[in-house]
C-alpha positions in Angstrom: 13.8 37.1 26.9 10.6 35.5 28.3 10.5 32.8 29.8 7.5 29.9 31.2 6.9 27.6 33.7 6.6 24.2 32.8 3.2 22.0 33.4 1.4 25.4 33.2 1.9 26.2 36.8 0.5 29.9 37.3 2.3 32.3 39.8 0.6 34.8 42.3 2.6 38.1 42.5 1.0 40.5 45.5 0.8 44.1 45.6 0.1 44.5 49.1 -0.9 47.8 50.7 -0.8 48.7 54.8 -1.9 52.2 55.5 -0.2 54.1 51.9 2.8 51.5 52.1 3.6 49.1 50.0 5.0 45.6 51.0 7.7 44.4 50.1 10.2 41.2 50.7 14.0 40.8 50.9 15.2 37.7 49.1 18.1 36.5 48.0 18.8 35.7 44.5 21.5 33.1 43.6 21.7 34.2 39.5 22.3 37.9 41.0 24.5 37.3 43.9 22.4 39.7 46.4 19.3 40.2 48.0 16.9 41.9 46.0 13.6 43.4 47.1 10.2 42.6 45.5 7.0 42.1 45.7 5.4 38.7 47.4 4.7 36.2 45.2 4.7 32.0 45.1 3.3 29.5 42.7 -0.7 29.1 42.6 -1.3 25.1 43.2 2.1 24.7 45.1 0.1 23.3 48.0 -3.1 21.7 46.5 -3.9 20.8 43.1 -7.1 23.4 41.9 -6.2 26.0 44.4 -8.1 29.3 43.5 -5.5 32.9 42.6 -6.7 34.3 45.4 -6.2 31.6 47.7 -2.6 30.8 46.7 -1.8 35.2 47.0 -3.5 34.9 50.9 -1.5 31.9 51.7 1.9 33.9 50.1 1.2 36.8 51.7 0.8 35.3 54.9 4.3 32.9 54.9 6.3 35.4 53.5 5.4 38.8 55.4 3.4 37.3 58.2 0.2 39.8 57.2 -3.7 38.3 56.1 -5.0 39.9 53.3 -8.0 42.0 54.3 -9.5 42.1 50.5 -8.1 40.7 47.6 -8.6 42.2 44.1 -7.6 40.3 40.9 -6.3 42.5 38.8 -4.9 40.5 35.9 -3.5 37.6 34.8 -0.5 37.5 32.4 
């Protein structure tokens, strides 16, 4: 199934690398039951209306693991 957002909100998902690691957060999931792991991620625009990809993946990064971006690389959009 696939599924959209509504209003055409956009989603950052970050794949975020400290020396050869990947990060990763712990979240639970009410439709599973259980924490899952993943990769960091929020909704671009959640704060401020025209808010830039790479803005919105700093700011995620930041609340949810604590770490700032040193570069940021768009990679796609889909």
């Amino acid at each position: 199934e696939y599924v959209s957002r509504a209003r055409g909100i956009k989603a950052a998902v970050i794949l975020a690398i400290d020396d050869g690691h990947v990060l990763l957060v712990e979240q639970y999931r009410v439709p599973l039951g259980r924490r899952c792991l993943e990769l960091p991620a929020g909704l671009v625009g959640d704060d401020a209306a025209g808010e830039h990809f790479a803005e919105a993946a700093a700011r995620e990064l930041e609340e949810e693991t604590g770490y700032r971006p040193e570069t940021i690389e768009l990679v796609g959009e889909f």
